[in-house]
N, C-alpha and C positions, 0 to 999 in steps of 0.2 A: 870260679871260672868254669869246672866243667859242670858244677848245677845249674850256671846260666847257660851253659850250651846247650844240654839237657832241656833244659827252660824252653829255648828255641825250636827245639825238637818239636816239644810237646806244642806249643803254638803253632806249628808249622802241620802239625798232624791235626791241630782242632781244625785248623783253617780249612783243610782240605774235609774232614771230618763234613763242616758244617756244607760246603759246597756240594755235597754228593746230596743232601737233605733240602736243598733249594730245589723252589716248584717254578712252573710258569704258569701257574692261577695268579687270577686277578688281585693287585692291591683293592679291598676292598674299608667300610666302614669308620672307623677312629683312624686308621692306616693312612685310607684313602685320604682324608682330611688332612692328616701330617703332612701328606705330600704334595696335595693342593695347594699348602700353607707352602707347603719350599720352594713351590713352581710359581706361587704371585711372587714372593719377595724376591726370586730373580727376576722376572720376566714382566711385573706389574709393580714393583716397589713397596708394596703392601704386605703385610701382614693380615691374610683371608686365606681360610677354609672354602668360601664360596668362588663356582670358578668361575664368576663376575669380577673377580678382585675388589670387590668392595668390601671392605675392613671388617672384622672379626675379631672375638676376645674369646672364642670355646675353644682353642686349644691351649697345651701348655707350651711357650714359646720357644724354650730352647734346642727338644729335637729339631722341629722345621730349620729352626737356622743350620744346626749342624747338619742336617741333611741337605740344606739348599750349597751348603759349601761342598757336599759329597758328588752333587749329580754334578756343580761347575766342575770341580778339579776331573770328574769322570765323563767328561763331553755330553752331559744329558739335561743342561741348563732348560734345552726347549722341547723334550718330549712332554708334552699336556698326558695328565694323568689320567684323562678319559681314552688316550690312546697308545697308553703303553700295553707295551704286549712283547712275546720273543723279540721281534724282528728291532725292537722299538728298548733293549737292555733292559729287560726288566727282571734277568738276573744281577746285569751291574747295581741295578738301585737294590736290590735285598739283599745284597753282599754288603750294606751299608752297616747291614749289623752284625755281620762276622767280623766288625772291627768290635763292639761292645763285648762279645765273645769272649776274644780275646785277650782285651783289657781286664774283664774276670778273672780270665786265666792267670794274667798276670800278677793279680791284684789278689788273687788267692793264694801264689807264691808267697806275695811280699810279708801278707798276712799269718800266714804259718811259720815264716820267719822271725817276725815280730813277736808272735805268739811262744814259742816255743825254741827257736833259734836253731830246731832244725831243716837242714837244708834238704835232707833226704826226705823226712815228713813233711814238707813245702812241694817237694815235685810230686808226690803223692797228690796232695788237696790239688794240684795245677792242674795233672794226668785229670783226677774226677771231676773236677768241676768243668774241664775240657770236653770229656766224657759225653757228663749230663747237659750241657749247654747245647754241643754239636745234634745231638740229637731230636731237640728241640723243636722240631719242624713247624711249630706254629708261632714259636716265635720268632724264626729264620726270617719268616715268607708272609709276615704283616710288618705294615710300619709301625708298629705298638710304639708307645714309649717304654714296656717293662725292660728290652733288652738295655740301655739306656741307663734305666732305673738300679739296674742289677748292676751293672759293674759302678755306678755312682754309688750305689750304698757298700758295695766293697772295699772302694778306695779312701769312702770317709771312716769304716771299719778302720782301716788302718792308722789314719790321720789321728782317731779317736784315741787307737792305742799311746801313741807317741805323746798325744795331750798330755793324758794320763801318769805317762812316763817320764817323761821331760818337763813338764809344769812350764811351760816355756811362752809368751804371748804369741811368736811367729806361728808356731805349730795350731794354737786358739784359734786365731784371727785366719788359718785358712781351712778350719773346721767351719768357721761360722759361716767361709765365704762358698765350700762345698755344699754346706745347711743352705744356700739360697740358691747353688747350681740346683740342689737336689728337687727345691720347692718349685724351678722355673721348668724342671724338668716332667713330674708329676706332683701332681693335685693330689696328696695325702691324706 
């Protein structure tokens, strides 16, 4: 209980961490495309890169989605991504990934716990990888899929441990179903 406070602490400081390292430069290139992708499928029903909305297979599908739910729930369903800018939130959409951030962070907790079953060396790995994320500014301030990528292979790190440990089907079967968030997420 107080390493999960703790926990919170440190969440609550990458959060802010990563906030002060948010730009208002342009979403540009592989970014820009992720976000083209989240802007058809709200606003054109499609799944497209191109801002025609005519259909498209070059990206990987599951950021856009989880970002087109990012901009609804964050009122930015119809900002067109040739005309975001300050005025237009285009720190609310790069904050999209001070949630993956943090999901790291977490997931680096859990991991060090798993690992070792210390709580104290757990808020340790949290604090650095809080650290080294937050400061990250290139991967703050594009729509990459690495941030995405990173706290997914963190969280299947841990899955993997439990497999391992527990020989158990449930614990397999959502290894395997992470192995295809991870593949929908980035091209390997």
């Amino acid at each position: 209980t107080v390493s999960l406070l703790a926990l919170l602490i440190i969440c609550v400081a990458t959060a802010y961490a990563c906030t002060t390292h948010l730009s208002l430069s342009r979403i540009a290139n592989d970014g820009l495309q992720n976000y083209q992708a989240a802007y058809n499928l709200l606003n054109k029903g499609t799944f497209s890169t191109s801002p025609t909305g005519s259909p498209t297979m070059d990206r990987e599908p599951l950021p856009p989605v989880v970002l087109a739910a990012w901009l609804y729930a964050n009122d930015l369903a119809e900002t067109q991504p040739q005309k975001m800018n300050k005025a237009n939130g285009i720190l609310r959409v790069k904050s999209f990934n001070i949630l993956w951030v943090i999901l790291s962070v977490c997931g680096a907790y859990v991991g060090v716990v798993l690992l070792t079953g210390s709580f104290i060396g757990a808020l340790v790995g949290a604090a650095v990888t809080g650290w080294t994320l937050s400061s990250w500014g290139h991967g703050l301030n594009t729509m990459y899929t690495e941030p995405q990528t990173a706290a997914l292979l963190i969280g299947l790190s841990c899955i993997s441990f439990q497999v391992v440990r527990k020989k158990s089907w449930p614990w397999a079967v959502s290894l395997g179903a992470g192995l295809g968030l991870l593949a929908l997420t980035k091209a390997l």
